[in-house]
TIVO-2410 file (N, C-alpha, C; in nm, 3 decimals):
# residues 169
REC num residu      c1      c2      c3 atome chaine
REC   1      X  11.090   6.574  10.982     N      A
REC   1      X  10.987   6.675  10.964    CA      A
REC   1      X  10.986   6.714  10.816     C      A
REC   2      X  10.871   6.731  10.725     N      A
REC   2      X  10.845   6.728  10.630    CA      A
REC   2      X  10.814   6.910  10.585     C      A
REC   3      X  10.821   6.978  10.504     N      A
REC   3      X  10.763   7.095  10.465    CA      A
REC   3      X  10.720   7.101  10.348     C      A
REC   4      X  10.563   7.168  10.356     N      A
REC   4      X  10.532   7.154  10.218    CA      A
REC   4      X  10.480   7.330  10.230     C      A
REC   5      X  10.461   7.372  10.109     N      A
REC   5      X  10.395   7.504  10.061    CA      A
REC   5      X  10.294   7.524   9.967     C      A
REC   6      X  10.211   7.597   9.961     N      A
REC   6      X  10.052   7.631   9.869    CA      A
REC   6      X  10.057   7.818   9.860     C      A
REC   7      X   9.944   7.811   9.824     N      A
REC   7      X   9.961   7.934   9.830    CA      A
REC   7      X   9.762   7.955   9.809     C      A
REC   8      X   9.769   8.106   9.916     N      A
REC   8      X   9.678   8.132   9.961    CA      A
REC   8      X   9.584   8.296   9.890     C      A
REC   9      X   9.504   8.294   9.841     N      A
REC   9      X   9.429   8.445   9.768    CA      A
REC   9      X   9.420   8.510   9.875     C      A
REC  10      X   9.443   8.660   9.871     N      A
REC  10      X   9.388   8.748   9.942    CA      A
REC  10      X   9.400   8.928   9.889     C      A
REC  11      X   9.264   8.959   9.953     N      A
REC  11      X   9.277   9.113   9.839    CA      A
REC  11      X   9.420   9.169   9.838     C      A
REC  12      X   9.514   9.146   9.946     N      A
REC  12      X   9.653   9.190   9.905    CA      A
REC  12      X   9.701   9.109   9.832     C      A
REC  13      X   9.694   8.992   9.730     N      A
REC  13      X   9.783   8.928   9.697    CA      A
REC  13      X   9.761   8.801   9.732     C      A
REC  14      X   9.840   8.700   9.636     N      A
REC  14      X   9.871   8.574   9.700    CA      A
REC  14      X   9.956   8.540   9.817     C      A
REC  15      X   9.932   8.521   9.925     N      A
REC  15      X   9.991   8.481  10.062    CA      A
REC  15      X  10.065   8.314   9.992     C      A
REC  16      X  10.197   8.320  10.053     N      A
REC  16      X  10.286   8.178  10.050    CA      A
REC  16      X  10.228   8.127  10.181     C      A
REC  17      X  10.181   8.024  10.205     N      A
REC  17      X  10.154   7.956  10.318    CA      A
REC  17      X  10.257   7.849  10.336     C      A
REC  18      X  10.318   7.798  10.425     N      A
REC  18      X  10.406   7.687  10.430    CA      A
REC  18      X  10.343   7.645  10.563     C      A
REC  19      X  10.364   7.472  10.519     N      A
REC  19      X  10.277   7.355  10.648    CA      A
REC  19      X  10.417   7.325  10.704     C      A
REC  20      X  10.411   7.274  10.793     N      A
REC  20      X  10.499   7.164  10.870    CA      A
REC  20      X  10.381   7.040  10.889     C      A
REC  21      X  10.485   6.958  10.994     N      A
REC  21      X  10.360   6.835  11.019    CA      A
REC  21      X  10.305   6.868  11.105     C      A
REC  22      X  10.330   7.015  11.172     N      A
REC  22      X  10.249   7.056  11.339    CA      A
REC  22      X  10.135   7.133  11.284     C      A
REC  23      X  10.129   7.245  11.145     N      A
REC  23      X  10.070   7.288  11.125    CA      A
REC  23      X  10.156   7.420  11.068     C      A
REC  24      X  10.071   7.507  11.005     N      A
REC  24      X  10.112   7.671  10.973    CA      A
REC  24      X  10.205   7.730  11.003     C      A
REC  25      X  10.327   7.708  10.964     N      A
REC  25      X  10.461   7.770  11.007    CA      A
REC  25      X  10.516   7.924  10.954     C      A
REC  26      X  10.426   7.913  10.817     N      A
REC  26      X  10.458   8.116  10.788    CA      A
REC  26      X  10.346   8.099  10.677     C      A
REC  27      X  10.278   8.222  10.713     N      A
REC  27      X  10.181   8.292  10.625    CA      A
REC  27      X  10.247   8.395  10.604     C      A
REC  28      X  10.307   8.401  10.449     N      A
REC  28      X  10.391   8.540  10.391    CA      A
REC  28      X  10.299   8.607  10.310     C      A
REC  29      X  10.277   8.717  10.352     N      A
REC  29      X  10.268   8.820  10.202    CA      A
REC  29      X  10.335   8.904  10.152     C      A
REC  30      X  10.394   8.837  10.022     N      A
REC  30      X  10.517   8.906   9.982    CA      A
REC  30      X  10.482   9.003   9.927     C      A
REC  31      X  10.626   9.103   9.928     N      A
REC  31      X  10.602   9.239   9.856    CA      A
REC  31      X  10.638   9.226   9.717     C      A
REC  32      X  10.704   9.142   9.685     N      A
REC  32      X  10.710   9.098   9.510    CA      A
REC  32      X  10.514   9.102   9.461     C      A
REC  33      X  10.549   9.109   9.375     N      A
REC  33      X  10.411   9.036   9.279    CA      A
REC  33      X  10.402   8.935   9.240     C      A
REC  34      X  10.496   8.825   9.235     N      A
REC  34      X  10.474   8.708   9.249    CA      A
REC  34      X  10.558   8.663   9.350     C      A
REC  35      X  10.434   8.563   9.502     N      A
REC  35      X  10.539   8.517   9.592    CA      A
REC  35      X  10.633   8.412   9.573     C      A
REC  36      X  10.588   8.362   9.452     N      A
REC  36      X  10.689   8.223   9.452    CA      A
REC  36      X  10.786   8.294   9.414     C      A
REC  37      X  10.832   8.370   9.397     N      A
REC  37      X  11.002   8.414   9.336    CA      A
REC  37      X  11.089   8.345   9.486     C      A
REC  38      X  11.176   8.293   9.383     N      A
REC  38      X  11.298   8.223   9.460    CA      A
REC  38      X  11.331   8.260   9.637     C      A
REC  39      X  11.335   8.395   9.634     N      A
REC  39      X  11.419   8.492   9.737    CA      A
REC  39      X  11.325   8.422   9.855     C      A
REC  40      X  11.191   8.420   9.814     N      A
REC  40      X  11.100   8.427   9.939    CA      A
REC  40      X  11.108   8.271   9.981     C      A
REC  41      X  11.129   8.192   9.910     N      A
REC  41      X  11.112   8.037   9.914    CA      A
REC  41      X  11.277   7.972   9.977     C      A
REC  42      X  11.362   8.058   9.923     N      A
REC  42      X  11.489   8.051   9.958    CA      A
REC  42      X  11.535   8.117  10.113     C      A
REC  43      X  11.434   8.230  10.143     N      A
REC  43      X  11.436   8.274  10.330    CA      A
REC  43      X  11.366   8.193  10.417     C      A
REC  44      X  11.252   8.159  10.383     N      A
REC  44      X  11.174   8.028  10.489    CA      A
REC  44      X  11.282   7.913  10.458     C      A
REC  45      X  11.283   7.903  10.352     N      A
REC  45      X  11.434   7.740  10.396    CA      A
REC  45      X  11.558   7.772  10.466     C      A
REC  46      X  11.560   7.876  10.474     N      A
REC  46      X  11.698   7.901  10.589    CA      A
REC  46      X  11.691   7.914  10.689     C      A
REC  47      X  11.584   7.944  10.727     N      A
REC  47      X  11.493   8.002  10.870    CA      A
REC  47      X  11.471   7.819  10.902     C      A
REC  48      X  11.408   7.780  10.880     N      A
REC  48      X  11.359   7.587  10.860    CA      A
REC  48      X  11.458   7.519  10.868     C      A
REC  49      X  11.593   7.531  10.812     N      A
REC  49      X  11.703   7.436  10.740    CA      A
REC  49      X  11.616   7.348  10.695     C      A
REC  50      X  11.514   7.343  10.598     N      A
REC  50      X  11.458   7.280  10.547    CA      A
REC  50      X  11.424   7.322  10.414     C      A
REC  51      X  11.435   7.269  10.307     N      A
REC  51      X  11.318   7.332  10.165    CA      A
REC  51      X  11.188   7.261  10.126     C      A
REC  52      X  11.068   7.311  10.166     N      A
REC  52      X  10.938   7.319  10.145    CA      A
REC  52      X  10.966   7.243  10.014     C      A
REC  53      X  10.837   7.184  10.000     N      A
REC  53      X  10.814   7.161   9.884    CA      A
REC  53      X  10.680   7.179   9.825     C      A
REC  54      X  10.632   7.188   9.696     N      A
REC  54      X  10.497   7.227   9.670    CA      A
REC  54      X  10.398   7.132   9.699     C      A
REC  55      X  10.280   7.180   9.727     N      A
REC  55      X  10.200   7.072   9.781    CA      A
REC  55      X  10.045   7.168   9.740     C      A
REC  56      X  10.019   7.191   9.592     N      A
REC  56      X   9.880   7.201   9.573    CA      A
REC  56      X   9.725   7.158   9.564     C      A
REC  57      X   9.701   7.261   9.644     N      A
REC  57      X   9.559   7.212   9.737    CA      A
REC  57      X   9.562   7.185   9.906     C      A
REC  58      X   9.709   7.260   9.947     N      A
REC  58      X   9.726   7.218  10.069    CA      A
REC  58      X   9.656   7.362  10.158     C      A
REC  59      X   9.666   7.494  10.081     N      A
REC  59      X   9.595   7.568  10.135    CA      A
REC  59      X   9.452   7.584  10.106     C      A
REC  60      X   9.354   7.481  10.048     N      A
REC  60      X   9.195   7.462  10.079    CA      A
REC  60      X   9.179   7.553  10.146     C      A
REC  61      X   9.188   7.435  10.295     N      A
REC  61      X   9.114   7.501  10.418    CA      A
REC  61      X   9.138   7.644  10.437     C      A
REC  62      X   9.280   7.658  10.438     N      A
REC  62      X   9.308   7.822  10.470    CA      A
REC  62      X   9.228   7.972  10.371     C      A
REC  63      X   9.245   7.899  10.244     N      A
REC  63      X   9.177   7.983  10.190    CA      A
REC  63      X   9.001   7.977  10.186     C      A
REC  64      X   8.977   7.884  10.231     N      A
REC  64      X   8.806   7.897  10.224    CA      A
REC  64      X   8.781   7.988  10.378     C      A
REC  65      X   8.897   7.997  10.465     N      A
REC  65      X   8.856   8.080  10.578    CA      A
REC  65      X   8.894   8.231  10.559     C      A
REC  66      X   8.968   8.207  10.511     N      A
REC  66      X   9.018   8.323  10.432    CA      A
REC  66      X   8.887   8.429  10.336     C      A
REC  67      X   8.817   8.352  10.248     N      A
REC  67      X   8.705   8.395  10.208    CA      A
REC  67      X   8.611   8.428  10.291     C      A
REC  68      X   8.541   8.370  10.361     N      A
REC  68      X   8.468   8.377  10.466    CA      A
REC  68      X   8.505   8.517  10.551     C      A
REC  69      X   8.659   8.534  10.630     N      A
REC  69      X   8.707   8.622  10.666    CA      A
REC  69      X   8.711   8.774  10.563     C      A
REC  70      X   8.726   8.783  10.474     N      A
REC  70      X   8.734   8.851  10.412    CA      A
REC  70      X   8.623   8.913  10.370     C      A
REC  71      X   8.492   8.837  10.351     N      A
REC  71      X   8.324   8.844  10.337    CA      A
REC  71      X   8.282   8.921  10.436     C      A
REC  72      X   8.346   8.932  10.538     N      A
REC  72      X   8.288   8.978  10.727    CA      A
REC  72      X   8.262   8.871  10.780     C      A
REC  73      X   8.243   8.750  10.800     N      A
REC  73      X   8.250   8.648  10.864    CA      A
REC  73      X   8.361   8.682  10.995     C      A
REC  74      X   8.353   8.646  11.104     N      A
REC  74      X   8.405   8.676  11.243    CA      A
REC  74      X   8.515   8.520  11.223     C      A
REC  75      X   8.599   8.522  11.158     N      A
REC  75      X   8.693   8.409  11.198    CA      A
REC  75      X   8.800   8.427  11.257     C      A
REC  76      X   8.836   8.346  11.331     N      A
REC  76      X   8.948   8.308  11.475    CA      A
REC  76      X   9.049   8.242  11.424     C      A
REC  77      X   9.102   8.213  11.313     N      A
REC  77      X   9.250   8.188  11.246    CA      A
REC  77      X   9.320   8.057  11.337     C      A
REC  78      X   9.337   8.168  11.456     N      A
REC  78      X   9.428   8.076  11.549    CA      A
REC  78      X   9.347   7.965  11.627     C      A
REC  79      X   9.217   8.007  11.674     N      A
REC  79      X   9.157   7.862  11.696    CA      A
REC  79      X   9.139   7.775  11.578     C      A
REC  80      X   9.127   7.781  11.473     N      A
REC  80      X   9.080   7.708  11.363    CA      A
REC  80      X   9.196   7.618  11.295     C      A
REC  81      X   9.285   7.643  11.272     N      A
REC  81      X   9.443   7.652  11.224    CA      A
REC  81      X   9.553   7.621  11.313     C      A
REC  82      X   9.573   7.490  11.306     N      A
REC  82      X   9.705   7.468  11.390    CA      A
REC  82      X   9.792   7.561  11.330     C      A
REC  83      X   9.919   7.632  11.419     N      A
REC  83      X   9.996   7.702  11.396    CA      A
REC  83      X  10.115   7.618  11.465     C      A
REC  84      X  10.225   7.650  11.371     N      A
REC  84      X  10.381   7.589  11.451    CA      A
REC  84      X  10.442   7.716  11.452     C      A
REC  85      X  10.452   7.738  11.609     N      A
REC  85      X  10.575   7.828  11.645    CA      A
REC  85      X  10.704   7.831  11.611     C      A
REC  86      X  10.749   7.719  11.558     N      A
REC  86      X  10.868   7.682  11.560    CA      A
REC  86      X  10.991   7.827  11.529     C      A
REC  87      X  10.938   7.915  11.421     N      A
REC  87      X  11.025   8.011  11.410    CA      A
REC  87      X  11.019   8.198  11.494     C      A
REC  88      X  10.943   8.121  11.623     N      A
REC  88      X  10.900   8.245  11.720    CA      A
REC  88      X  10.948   8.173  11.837     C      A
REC  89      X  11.013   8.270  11.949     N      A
REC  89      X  11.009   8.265  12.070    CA      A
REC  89      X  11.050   8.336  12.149     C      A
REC  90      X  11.080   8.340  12.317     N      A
REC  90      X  11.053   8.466  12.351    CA      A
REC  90      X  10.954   8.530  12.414     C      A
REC  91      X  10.996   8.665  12.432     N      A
REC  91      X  10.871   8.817  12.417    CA      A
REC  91      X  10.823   8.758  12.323     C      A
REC  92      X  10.902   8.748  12.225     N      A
REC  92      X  10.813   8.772  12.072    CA      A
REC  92      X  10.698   8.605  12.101     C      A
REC  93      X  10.684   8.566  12.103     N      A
REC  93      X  10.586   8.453  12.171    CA      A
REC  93      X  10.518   8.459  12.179     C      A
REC  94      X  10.553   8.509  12.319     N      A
REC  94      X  10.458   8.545  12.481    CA      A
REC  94      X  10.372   8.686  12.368     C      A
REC  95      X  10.443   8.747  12.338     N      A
REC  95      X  10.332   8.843  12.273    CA      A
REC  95      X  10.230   8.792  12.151     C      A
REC  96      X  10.292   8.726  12.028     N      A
REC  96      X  10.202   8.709  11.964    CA      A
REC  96      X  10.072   8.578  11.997     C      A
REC  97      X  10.150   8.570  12.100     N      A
REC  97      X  10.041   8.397  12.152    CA      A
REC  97      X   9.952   8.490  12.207     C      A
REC  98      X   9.976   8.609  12.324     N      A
REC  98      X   9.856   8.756  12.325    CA      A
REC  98      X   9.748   8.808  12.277     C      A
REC  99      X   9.811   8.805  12.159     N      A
REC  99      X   9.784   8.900  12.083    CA      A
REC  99      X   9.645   8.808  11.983     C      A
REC 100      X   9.723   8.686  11.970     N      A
REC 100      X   9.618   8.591  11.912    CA      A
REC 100      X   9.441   8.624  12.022     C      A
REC 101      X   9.442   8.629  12.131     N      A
REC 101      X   9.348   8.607  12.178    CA      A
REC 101      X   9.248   8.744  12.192     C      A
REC 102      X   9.279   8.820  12.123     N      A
REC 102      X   9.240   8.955  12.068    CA      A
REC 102      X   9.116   8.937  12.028     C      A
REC 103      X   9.007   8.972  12.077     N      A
REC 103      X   8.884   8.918  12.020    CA      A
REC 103      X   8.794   8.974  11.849     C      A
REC 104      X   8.752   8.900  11.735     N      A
REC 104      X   8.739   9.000  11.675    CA      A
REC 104      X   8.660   9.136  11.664     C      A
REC 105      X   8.725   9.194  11.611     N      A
REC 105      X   8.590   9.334  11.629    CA      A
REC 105      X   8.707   9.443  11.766     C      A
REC 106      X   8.728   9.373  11.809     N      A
REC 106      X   8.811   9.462  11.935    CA      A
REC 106      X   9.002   9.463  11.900     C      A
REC 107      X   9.055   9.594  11.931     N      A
REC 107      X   9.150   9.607  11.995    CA      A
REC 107      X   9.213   9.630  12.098     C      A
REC 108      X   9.364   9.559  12.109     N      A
REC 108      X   9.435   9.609  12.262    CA      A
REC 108      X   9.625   9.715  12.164     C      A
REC 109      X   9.608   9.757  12.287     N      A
REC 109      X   9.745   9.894  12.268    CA      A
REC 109      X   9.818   9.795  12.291     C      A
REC 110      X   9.959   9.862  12.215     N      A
REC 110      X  10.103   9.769  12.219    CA      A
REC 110      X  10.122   9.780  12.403     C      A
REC 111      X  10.078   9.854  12.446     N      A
REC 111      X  10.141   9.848  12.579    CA      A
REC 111      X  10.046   9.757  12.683     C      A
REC 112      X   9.942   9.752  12.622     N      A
REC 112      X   9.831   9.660  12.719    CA      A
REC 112      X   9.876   9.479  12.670     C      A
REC 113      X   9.897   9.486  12.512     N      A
REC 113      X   9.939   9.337  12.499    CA      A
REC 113      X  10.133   9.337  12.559     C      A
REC 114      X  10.162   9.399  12.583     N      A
REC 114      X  10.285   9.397  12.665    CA      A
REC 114      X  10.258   9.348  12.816     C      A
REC 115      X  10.179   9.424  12.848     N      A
REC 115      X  10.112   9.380  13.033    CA      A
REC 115      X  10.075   9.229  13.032     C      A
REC 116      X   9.985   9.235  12.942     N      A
REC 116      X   9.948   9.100  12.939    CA      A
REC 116      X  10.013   8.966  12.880     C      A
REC 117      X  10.126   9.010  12.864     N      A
REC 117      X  10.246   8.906  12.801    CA      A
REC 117      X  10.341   8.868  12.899     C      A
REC 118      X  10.343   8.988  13.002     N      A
REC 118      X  10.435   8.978  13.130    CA      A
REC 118      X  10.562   9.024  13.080     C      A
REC 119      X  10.585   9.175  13.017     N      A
REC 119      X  10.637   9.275  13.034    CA      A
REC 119      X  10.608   9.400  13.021     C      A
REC 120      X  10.583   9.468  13.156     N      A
REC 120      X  10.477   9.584  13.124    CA      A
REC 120      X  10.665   9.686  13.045     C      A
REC 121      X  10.614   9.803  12.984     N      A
REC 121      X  10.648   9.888  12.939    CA      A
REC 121      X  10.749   9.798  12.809     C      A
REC 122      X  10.688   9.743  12.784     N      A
REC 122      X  10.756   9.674  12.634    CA      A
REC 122      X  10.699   9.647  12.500     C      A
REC 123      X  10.619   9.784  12.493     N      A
REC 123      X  10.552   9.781  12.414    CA      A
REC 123      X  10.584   9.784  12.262     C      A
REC 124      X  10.703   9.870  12.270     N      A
REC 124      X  10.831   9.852  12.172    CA      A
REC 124      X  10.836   9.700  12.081     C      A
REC 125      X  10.824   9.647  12.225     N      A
REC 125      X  10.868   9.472  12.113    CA      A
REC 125      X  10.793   9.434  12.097     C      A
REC 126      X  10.648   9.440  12.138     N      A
REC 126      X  10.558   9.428  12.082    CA      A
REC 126      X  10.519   9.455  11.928     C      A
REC 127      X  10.563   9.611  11.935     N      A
REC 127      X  10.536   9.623  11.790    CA      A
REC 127      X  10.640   9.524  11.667     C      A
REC 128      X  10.752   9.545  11.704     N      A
REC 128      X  10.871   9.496  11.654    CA      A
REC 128      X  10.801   9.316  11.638     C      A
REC 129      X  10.736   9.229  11.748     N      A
REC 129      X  10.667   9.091  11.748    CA      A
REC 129      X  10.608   9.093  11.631     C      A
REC 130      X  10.463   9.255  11.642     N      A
REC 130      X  10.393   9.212  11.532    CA      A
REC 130      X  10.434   9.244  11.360     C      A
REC 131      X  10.565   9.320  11.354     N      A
REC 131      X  10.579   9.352  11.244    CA      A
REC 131      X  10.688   9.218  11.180     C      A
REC 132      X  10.732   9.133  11.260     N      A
REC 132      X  10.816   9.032  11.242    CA      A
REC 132      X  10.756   8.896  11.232     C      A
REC 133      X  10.557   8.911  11.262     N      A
REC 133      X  10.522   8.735  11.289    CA      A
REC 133      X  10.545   8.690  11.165     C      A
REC 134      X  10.509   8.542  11.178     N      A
REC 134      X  10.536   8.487  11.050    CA      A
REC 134      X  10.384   8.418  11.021     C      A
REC 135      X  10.276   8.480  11.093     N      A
REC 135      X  10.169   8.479  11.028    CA      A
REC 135      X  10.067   8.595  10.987     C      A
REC 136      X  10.142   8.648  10.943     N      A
REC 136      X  10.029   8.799  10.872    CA      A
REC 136      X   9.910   8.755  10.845     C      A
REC 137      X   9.818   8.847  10.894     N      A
REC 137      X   9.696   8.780  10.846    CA      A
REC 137      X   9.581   8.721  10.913     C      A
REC 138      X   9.636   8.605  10.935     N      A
REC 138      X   9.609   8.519  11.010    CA      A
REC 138      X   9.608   8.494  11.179     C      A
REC 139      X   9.709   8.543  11.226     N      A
REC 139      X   9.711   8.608  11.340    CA      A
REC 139      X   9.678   8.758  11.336     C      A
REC 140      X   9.600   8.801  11.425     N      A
REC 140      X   9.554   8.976  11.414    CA      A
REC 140      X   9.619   9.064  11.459     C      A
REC 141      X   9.753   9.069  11.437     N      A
REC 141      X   9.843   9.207  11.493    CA      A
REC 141      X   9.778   9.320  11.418     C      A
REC 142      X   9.703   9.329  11.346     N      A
REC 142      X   9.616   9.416  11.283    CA      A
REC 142      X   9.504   9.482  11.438     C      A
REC 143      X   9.476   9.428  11.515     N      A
REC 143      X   9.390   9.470  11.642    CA      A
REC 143      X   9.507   9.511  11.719     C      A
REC 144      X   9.636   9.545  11.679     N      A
REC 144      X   9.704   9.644  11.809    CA      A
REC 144      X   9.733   9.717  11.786     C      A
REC 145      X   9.680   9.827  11.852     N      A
REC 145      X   9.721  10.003  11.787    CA      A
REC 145      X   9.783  10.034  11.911     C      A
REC 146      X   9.788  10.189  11.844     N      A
REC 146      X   9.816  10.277  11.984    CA      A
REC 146      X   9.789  10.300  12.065     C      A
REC 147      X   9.873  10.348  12.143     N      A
REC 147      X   9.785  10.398  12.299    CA      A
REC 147      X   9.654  10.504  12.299     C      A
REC 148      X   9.696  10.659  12.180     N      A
REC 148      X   9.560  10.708  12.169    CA      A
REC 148      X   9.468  10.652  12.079     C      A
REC 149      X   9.425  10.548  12.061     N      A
REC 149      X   9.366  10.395  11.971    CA      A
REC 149      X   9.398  10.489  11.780     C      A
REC 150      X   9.484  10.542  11.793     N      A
REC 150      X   9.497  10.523  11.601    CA      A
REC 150      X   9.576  10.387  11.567     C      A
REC 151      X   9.580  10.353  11.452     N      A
REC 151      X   9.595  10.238  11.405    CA      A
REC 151      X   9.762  10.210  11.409     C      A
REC 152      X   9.816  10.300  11.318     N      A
REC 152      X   9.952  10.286  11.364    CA      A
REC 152      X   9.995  10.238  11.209     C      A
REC 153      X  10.137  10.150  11.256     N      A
REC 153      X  10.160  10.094  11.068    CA      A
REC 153      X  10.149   9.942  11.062     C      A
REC 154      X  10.181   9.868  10.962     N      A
REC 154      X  10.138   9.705  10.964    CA      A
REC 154      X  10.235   9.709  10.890     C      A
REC 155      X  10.353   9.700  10.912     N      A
REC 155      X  10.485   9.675  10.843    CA      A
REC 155      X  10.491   9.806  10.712     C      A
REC 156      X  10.478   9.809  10.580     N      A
REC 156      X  10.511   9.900  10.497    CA      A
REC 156      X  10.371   9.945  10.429     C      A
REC 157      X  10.245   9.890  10.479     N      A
REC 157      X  10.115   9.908  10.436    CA      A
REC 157      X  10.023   9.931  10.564     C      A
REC 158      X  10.007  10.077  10.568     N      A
REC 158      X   9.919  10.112  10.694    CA      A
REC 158      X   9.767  10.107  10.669     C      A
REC 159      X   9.752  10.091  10.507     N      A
REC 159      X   9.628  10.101  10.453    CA      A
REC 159      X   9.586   9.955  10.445     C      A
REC 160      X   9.648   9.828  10.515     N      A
REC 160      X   9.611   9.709  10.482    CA      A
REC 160      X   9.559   9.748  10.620     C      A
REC 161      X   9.598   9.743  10.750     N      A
REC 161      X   9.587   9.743  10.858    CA      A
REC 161      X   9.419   9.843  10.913     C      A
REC 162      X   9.406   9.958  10.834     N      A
REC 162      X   9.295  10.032  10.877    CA      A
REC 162      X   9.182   9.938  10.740     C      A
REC 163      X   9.224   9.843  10.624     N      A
REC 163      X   9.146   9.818  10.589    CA      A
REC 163      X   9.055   9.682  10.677     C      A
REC 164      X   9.198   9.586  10.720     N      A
REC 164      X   9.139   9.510  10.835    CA      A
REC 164      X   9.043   9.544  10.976     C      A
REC 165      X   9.083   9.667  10.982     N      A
REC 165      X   9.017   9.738  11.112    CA      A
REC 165      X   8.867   9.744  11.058     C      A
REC 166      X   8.878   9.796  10.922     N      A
REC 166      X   8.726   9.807  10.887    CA      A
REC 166      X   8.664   9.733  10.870     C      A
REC 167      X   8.690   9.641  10.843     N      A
REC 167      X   8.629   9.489  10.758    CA      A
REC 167      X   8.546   9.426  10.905     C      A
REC 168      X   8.632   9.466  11.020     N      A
REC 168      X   8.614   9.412  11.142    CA      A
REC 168      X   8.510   9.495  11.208     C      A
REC 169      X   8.454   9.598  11.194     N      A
REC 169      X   8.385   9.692  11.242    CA      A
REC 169      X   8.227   9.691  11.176     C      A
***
């Protein structure tokens, strides 16, 4: 199995994208200002036992959906984009494989994508799923709020999360 990495624009920043040969194995957006710093390139290879290698122009596609998405265009990430699970499983899975099917424009509560994952009252790991995927972004854990529908947090930026909400509205 081969790994390569690109890197992807987005109003937060450049996203690290890393391929496998299955497809999309982590969409990072790092909290550095630049993602290529070592640390971040050096945690997906430990996670992999593999080291990526650069491969520019490999995120094209991602980023022209990315634009589009970002424009208001209604894009579906996960239909469009092979994704490799390889570093998810589990709840954490069963939920974000859920959570993917989130339609855009709509949200579901951590406790409804819990039901529908096949553990009701686990909504907990739900959140914990979406603050841990390894595709930010790209997958919409951004469409799971709360139970009284406020937005909630998106790891350390709650203002990325109500900006996605809007973009979607």
């Amino acid at each position: 199995m081969t790994f390569r990495y690109d890197f992807a624009p987005t109003p937060f920043g450049d996203a690290l994208v890393v391929f496998s040969d299955d497809g999309v194995v982590r969409f990072d957006l790092s909290e550095a200002a630049d993602p290529s710093v070592p640390w971040l390139l050096e945690s997906v290879s430990a996670r992999l036992t593999a080291t990526p290698v650069p491969d520019p122009g490999a995120a094209d596609e991602i980023t022209a959906l990315l634009d589009e998405y970002f424009a208001g265009a209604p894009v579906s990430f996960a239909q469009t984009v092979a994704l490799d699970w390889r570093l998810v499983d589990g709840f954490t899975r069963s939920a974000l494989q859920t959570i993917a099917e989130i339609p855009w424009g709509e949200t579901m509560s951590y406790g409804e994508v819990a039901v529908r994952a096949g553990s009701p009252g686990a909504a907990r790991a739900v959140g914990t799923a979406c603050r841990l995927t390894p595709f930010s972004v790209i997958l919409p854990v951004h469409r799971v709020v709360r139970a009284d529908g406020s937005p909630g947090q998106y790891g350390a930026h709650p203002e990325r999360k109500r900006f996605l909400l809007d973009l979607e509205r």
